[in-house]
PDB file of N, H, CA, C and O in Angstrom:
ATOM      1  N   UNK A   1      28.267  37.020   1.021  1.00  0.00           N
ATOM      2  CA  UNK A   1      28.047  35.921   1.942  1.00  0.00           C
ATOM      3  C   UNK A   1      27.946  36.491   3.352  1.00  0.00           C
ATOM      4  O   UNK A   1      28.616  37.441   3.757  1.00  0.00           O
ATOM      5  N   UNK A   2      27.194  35.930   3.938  1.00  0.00           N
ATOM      6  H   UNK A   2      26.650  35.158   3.609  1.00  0.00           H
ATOM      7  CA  UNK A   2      26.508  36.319   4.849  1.00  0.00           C
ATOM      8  C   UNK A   2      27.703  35.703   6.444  1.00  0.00           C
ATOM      9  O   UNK A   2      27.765  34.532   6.820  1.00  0.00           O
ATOM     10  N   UNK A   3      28.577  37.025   7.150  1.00  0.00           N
ATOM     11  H   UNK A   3      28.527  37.976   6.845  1.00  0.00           H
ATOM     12  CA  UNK A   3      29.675  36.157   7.797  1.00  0.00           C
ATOM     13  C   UNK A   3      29.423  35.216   9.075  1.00  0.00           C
ATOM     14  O   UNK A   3      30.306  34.583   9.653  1.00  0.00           O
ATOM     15  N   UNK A   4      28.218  35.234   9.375  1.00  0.00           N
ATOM     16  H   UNK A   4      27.500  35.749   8.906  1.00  0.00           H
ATOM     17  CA  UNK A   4      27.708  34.694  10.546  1.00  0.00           C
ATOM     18  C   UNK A   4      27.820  33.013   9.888  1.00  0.00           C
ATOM     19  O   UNK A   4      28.368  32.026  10.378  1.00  0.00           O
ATOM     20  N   UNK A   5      27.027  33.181   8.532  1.00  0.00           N
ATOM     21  H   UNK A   5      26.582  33.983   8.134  1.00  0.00           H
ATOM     22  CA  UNK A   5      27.046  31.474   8.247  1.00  0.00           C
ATOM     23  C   UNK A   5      28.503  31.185   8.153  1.00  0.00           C
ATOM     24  O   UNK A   5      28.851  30.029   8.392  1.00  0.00           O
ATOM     25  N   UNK A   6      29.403  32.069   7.839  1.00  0.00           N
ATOM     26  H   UNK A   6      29.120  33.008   7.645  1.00  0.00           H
ATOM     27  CA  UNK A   6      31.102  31.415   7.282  1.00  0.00           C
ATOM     28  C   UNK A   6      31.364  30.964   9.399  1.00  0.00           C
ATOM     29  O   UNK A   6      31.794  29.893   9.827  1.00  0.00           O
ATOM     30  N   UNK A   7      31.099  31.709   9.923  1.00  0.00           N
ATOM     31  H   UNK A   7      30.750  32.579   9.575  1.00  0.00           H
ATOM     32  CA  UNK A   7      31.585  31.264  11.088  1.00  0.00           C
ATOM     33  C   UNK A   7      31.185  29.823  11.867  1.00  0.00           C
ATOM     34  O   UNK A   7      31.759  29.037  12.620  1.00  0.00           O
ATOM     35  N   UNK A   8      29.402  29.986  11.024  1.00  0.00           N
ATOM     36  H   UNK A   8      28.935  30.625  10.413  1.00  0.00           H
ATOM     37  CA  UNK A   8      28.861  28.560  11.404  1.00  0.00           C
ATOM     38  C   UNK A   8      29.721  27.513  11.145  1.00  0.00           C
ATOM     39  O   UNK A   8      30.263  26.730  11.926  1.00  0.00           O
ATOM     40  N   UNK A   9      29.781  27.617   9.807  1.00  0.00           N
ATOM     41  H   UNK A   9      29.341  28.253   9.173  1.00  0.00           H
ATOM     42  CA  UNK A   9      30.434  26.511   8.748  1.00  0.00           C
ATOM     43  C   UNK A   9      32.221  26.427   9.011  1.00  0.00           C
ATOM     44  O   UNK A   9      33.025  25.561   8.668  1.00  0.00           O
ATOM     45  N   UNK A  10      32.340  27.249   9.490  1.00  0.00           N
ATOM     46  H   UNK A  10      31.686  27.953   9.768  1.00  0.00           H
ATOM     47  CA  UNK A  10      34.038  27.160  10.267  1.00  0.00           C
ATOM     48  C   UNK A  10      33.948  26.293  11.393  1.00  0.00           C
ATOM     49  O   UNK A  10      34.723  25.437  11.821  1.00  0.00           O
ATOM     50  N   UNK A  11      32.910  26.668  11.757  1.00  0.00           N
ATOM     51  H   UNK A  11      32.280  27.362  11.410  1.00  0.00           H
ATOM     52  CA  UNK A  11      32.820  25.354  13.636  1.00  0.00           C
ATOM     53  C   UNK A  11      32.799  23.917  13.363  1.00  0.00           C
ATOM     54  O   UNK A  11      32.916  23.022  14.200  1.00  0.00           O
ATOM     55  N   UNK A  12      32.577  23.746  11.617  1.00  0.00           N
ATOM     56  H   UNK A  12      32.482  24.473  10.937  1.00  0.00           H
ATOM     57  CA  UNK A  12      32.472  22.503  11.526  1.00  0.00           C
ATOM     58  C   UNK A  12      33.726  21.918  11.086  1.00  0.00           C
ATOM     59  O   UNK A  12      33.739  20.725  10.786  1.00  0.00           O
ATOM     60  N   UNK A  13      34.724  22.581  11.017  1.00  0.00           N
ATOM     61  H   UNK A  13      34.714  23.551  11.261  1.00  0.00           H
ATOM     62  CA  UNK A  13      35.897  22.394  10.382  1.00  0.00           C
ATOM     63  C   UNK A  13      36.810  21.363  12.035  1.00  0.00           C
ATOM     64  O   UNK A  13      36.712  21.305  13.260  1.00  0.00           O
ATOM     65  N   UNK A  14      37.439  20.897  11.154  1.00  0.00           N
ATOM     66  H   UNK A  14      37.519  20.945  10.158  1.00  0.00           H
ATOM     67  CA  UNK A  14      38.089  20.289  12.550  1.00  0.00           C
ATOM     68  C   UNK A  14      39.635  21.426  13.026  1.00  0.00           C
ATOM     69  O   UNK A  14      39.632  22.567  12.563  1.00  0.00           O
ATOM     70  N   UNK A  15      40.251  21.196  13.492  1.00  0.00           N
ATOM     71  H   UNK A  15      40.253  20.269  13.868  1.00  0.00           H
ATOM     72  CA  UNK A  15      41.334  21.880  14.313  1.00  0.00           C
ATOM     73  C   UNK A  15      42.002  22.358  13.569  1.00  0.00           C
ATOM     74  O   UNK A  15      42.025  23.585  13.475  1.00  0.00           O
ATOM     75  N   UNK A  16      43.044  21.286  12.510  1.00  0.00           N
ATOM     76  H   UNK A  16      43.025  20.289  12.586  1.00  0.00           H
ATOM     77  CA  UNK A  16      44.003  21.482  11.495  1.00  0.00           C
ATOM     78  C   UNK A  16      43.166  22.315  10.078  1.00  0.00           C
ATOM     79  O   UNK A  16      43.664  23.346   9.627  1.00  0.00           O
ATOM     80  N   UNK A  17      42.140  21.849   9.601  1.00  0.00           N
ATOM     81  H   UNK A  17      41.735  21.011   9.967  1.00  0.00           H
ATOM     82  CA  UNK A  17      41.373  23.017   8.765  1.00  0.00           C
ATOM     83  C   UNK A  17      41.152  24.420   8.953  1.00  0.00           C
ATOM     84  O   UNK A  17      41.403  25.333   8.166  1.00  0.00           O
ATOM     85  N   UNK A  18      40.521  24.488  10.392  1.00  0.00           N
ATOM     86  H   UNK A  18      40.317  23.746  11.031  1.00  0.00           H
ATOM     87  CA  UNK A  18      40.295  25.690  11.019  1.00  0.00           C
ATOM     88  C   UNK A  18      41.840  26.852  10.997  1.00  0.00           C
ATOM     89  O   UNK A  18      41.967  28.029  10.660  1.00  0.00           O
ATOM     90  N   UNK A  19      42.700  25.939  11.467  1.00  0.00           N
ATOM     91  H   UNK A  19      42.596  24.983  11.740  1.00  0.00           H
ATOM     92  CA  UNK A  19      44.042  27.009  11.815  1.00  0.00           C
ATOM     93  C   UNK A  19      44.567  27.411  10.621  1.00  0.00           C
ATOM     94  O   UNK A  19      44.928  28.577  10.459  1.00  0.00           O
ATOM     95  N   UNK A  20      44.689  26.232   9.402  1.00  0.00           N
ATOM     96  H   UNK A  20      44.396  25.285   9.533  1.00  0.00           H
ATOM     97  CA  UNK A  20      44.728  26.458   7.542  1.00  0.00           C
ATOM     98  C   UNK A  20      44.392  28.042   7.151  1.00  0.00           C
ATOM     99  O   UNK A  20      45.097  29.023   6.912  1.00  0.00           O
ATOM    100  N   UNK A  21      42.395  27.698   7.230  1.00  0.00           N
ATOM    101  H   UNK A  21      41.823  26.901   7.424  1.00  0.00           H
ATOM    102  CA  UNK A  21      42.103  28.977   6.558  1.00  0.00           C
ATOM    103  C   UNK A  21      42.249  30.544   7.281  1.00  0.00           C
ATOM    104  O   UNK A  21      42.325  31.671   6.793  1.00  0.00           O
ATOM    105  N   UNK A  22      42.251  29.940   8.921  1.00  0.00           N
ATOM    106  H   UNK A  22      42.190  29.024   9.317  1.00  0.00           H
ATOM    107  CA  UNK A  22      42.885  31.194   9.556  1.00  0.00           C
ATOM    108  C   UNK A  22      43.901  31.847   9.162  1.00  0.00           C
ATOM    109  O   UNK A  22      43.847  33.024   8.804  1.00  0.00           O
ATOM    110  N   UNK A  23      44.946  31.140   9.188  1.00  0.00           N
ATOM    111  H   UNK A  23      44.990  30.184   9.479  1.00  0.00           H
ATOM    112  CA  UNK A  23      46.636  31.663   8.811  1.00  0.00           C
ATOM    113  C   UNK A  23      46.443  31.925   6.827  1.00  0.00           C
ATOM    114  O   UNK A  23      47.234  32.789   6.449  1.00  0.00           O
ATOM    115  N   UNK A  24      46.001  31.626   6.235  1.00  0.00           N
ATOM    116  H   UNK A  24      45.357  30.924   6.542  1.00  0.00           H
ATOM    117  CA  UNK A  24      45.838  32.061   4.816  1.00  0.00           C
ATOM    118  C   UNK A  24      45.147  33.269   4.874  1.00  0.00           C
ATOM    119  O   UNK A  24      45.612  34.312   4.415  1.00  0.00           O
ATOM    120  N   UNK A  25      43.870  33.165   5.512  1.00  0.00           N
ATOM    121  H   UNK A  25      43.492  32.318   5.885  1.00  0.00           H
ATOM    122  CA  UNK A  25      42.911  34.561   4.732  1.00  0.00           C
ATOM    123  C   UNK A  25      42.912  35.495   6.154  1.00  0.00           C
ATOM    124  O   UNK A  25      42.038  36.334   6.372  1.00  0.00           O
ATOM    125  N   UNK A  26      43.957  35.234   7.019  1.00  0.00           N
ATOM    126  H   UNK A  26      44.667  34.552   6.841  1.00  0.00           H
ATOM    127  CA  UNK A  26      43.922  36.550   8.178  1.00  0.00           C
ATOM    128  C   UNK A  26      42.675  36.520   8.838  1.00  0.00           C
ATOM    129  O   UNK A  26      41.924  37.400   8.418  1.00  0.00           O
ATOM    130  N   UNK A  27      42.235  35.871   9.652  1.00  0.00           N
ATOM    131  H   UNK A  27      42.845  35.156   9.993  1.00  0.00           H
ATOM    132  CA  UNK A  27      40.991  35.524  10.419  1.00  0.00           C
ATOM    133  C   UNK A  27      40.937  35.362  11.822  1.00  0.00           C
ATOM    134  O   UNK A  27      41.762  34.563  12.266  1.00  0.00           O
ATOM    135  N   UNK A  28      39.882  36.127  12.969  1.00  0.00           N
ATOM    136  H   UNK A  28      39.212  36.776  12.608  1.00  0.00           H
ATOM    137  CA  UNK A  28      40.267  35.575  14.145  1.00  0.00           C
ATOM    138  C   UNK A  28      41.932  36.056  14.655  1.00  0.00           C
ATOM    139  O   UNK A  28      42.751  35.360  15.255  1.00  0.00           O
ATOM    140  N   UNK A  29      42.075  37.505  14.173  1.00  0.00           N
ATOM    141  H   UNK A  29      41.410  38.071  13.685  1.00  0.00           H
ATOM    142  CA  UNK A  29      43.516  38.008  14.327  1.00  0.00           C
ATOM    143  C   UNK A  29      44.657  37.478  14.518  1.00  0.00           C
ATOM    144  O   UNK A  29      45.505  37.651  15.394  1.00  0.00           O
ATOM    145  N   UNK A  30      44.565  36.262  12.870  1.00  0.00           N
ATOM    146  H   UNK A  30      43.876  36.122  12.158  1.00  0.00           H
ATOM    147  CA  UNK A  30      46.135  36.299  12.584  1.00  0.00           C
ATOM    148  C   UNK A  30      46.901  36.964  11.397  1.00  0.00           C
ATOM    149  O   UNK A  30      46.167  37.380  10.500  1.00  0.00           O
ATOM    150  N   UNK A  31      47.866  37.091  11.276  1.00  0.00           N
ATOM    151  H   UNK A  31      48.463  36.754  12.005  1.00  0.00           H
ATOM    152  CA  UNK A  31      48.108  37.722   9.822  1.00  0.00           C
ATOM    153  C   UNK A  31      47.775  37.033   8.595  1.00  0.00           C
ATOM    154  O   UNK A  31      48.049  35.854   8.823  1.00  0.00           O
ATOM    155  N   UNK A  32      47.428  37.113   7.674  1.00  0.00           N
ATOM    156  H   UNK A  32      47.206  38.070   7.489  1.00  0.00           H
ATOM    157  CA  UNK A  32      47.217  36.306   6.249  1.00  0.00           C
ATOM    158  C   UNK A  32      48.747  36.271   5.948  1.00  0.00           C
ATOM    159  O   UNK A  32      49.671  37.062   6.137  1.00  0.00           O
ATOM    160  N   UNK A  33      48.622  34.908   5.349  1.00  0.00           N
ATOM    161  H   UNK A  33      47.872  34.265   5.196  1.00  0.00           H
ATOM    162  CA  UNK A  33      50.524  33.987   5.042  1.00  0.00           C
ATOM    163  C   UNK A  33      49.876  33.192   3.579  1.00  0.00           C
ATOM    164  O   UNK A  33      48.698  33.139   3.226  1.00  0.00           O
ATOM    165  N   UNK A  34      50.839  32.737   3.043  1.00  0.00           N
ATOM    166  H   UNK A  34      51.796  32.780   3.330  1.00  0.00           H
ATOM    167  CA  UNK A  34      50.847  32.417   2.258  1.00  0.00           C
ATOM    168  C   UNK A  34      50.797  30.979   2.113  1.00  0.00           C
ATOM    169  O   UNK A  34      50.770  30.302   3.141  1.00  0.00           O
ATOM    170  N   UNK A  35      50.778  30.314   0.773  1.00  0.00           N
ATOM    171  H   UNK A  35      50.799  30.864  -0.062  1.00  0.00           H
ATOM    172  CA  UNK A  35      50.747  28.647   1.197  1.00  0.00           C
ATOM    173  C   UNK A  35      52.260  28.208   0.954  1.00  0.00           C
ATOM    174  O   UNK A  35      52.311  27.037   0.576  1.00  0.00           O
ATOM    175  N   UNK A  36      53.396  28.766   1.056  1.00  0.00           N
ATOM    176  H   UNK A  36      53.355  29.717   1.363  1.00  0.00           H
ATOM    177  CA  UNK A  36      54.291  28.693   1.702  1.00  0.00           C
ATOM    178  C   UNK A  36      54.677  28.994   3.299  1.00  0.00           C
ATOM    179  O   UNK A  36      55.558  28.467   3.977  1.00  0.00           O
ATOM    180  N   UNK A  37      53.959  29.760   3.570  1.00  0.00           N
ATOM    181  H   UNK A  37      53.242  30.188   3.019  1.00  0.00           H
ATOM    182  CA  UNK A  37      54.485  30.353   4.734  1.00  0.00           C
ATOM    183  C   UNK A  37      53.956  29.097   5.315  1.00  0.00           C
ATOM    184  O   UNK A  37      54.644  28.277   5.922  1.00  0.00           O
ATOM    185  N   UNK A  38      52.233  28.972   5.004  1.00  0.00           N
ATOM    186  H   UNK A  38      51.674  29.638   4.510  1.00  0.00           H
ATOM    187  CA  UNK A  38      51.659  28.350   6.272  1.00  0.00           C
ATOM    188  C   UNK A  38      52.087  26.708   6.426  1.00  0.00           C
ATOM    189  O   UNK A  38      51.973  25.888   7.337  1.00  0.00           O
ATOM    190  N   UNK A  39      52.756  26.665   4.756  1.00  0.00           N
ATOM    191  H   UNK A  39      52.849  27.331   4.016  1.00  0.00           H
ATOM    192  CA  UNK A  39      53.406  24.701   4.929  1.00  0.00           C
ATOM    193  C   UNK A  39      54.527  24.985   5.732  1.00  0.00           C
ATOM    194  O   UNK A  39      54.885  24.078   6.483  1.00  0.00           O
ATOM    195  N   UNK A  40      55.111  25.955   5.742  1.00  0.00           N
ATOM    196  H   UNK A  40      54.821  26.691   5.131  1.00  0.00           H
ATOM    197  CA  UNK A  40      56.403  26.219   6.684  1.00  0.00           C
ATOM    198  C   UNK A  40      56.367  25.553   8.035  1.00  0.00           C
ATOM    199  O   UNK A  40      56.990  24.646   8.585  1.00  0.00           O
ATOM    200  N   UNK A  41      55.041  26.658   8.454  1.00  0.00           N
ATOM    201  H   UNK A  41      54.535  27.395   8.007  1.00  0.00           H
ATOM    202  CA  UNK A  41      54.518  26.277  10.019  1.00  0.00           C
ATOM    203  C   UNK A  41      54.420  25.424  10.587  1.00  0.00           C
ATOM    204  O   UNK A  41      54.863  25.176  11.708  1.00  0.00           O
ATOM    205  N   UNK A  42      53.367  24.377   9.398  1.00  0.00           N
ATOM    206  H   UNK A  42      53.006  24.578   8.487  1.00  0.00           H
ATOM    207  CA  UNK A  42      52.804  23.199   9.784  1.00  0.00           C
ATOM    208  C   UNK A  42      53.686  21.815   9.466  1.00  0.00           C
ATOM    209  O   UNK A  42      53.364  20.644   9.672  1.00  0.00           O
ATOM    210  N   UNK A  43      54.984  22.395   8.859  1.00  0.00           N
ATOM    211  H   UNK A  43      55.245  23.346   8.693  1.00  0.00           H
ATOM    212  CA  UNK A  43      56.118  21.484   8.547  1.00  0.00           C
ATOM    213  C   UNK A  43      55.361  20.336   7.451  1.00  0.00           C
ATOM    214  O   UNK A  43      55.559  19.157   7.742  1.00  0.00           O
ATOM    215  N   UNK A  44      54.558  20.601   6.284  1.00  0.00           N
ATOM    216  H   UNK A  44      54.397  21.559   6.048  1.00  0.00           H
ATOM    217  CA  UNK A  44      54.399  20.047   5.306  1.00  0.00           C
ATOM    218  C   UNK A  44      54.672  21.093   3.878  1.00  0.00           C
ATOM    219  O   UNK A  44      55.133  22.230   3.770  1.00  0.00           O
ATOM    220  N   UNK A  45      54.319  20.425   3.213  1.00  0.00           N
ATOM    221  H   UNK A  45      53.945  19.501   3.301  1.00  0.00           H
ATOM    222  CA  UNK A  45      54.363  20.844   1.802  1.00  0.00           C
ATOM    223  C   UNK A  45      53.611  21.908   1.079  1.00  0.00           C
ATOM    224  O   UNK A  45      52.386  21.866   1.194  1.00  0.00           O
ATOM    225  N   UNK A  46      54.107  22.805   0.391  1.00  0.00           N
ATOM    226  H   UNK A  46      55.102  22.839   0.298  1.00  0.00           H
ATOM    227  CA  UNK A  46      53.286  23.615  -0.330  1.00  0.00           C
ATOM    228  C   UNK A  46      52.020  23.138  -1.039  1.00  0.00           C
ATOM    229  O   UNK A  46      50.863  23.508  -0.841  1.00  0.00           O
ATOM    230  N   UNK A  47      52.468  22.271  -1.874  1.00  0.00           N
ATOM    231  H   UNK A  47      53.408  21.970  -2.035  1.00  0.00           H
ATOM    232  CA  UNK A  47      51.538  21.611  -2.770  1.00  0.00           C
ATOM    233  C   UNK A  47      50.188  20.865  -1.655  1.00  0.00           C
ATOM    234  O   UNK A  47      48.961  20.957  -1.655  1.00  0.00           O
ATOM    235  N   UNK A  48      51.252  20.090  -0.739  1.00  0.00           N
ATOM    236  H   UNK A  48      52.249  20.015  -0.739  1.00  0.00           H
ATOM    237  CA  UNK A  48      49.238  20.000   0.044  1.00  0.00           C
ATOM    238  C   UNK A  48      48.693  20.709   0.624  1.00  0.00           C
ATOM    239  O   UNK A  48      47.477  20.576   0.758  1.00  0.00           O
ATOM    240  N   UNK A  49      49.407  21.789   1.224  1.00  0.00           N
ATOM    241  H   UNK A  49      50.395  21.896   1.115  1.00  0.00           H
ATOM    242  CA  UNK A  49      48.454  22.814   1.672  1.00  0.00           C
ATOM    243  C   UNK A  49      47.617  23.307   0.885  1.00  0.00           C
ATOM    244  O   UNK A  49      46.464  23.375   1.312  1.00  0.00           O
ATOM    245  N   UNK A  50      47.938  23.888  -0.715  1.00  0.00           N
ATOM    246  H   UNK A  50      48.875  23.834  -1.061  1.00  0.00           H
ATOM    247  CA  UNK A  50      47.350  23.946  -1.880  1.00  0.00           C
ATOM    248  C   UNK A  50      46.178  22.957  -1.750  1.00  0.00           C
ATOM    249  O   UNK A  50      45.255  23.414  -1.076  1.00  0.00           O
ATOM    250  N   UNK A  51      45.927  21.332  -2.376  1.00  0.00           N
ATOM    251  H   UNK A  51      46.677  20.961  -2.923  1.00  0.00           H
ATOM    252  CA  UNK A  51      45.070  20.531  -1.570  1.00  0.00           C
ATOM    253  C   UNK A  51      44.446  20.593  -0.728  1.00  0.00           C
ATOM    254  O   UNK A  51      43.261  20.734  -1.028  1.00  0.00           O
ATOM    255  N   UNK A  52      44.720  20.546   0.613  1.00  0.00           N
ATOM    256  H   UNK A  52      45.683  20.432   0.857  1.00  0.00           H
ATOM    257  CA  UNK A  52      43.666  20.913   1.616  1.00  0.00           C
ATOM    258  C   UNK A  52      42.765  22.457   1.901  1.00  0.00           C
ATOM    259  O   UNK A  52      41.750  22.634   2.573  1.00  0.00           O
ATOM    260  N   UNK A  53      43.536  23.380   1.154  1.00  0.00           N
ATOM    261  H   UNK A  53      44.361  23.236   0.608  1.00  0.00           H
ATOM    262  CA  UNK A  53      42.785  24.396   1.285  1.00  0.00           C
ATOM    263  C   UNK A  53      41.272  24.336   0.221  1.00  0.00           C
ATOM    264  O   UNK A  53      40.158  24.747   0.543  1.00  0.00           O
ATOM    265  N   UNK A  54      41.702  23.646  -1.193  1.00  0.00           N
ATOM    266  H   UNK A  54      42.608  23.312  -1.454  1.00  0.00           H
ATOM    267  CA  UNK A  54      40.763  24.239  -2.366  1.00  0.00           C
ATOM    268  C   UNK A  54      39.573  22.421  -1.785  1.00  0.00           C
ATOM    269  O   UNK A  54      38.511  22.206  -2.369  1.00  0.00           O
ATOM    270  N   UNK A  55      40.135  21.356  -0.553  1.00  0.00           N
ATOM    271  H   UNK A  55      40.997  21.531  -0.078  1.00  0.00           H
ATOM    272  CA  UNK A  55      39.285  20.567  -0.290  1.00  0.00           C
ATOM    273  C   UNK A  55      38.408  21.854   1.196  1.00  0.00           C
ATOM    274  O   UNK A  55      37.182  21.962   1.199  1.00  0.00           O
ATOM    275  N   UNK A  56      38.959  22.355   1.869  1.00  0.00           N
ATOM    276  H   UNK A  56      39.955  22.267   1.866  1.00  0.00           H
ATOM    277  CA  UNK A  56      38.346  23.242   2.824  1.00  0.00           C
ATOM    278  C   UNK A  56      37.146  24.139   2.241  1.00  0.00           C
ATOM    279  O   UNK A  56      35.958  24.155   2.562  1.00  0.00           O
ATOM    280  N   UNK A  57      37.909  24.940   1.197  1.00  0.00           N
ATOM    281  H   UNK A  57      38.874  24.926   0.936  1.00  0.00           H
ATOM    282  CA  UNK A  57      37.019  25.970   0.921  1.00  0.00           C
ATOM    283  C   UNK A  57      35.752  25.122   0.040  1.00  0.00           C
ATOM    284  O   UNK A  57      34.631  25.591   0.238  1.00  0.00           O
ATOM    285  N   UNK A  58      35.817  24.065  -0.797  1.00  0.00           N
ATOM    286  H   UNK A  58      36.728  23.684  -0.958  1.00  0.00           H
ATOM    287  CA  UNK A  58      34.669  23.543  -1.323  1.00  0.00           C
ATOM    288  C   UNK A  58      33.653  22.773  -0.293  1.00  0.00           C
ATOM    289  O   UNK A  58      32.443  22.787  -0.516  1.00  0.00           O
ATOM    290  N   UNK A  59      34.276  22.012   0.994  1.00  0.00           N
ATOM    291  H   UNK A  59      35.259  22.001   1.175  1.00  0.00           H
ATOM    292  CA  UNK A  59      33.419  22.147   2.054  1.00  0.00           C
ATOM    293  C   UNK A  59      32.569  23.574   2.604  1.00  0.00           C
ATOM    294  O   UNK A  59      31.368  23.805   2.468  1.00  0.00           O
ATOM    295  N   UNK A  60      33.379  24.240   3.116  1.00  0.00           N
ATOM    296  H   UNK A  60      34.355  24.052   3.227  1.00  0.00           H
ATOM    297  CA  UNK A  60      33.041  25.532   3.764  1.00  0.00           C
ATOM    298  C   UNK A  60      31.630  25.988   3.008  1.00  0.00           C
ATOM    299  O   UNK A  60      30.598  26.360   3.566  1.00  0.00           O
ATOM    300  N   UNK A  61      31.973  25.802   1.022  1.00  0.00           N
ATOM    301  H   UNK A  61      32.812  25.500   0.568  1.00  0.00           H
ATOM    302  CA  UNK A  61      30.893  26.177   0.228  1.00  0.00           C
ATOM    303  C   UNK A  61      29.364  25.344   0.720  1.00  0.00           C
ATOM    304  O   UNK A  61      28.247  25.841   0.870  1.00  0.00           O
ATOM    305  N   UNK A  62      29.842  23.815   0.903  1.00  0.00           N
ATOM    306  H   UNK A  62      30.749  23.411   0.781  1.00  0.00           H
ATOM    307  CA  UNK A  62      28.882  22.707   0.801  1.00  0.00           C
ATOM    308  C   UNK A  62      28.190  23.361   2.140  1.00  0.00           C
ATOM    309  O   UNK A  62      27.029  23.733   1.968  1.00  0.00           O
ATOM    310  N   UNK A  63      28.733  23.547   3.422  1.00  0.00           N
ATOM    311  H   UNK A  63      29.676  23.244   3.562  1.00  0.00           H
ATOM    312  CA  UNK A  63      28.052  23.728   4.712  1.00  0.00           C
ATOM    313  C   UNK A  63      27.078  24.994   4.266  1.00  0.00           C
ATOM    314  O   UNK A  63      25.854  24.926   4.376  1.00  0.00           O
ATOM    315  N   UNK A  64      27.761  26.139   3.759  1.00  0.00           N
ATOM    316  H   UNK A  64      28.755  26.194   3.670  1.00  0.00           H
ATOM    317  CA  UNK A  64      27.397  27.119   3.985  1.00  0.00           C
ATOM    318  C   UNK A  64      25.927  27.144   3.373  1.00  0.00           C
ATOM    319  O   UNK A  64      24.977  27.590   4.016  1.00  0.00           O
ATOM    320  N   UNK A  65      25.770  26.456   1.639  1.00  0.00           N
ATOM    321  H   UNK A  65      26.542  26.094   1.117  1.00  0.00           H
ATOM    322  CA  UNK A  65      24.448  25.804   0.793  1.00  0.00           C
ATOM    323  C   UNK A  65      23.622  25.524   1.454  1.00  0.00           C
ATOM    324  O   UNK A  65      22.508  26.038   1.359  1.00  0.00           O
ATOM    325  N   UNK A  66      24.098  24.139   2.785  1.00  0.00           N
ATOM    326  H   UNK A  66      25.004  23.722   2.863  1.00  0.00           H
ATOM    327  CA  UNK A  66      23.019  23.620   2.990  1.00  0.00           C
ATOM    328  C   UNK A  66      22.342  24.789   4.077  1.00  0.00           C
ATOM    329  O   UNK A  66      21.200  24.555   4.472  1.00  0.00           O
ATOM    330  N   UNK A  67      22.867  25.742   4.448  1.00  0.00           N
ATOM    331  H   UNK A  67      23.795  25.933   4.128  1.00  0.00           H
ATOM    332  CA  UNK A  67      21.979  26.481   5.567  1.00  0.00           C
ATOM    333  C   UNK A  67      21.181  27.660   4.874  1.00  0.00           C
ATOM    334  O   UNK A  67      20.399  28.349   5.528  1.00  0.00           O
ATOM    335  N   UNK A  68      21.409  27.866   3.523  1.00  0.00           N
ATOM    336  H   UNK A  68      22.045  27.307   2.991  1.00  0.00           H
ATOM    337  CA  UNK A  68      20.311  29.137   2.751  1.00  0.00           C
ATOM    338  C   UNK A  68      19.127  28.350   2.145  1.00  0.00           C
ATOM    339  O   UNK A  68      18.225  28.947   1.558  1.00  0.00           O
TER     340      UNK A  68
END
């Protein structure tokens, strides 16, 4: 994958998505955490962070489709 489109398709993410897949996959120099660590942070739950990530990354997929 081509990282210019992941960055496109990141701009479309809103605030709380954006900081998600940052703090999980180490992006934009933060450390990669876990979906404990990062429900820690954000003072919610493991399990929805779980949720909002696998709803993020199937967006991220959808943006990224429509631009190839």
């Amino acid at each position: 994958m081509d990282k210019q489109l992941l960055v496109i398709a990141m701009g479309k993410l809103n605030h709380r998505e954006k900081e998600i897949v940052e703090l999980r996959f180490g992006l934009n120099g933060f450390q990669e955490k876990t979906q404990k660590e990062v429900a820690d942070m954000l003072g919610i739950s493991q399990s929805y962070i779980s949720r909002l990530e696998k709803r993020i990354i199937k967006r991220l997929k959808k943006e990224i489709n429509k631009m190839l």
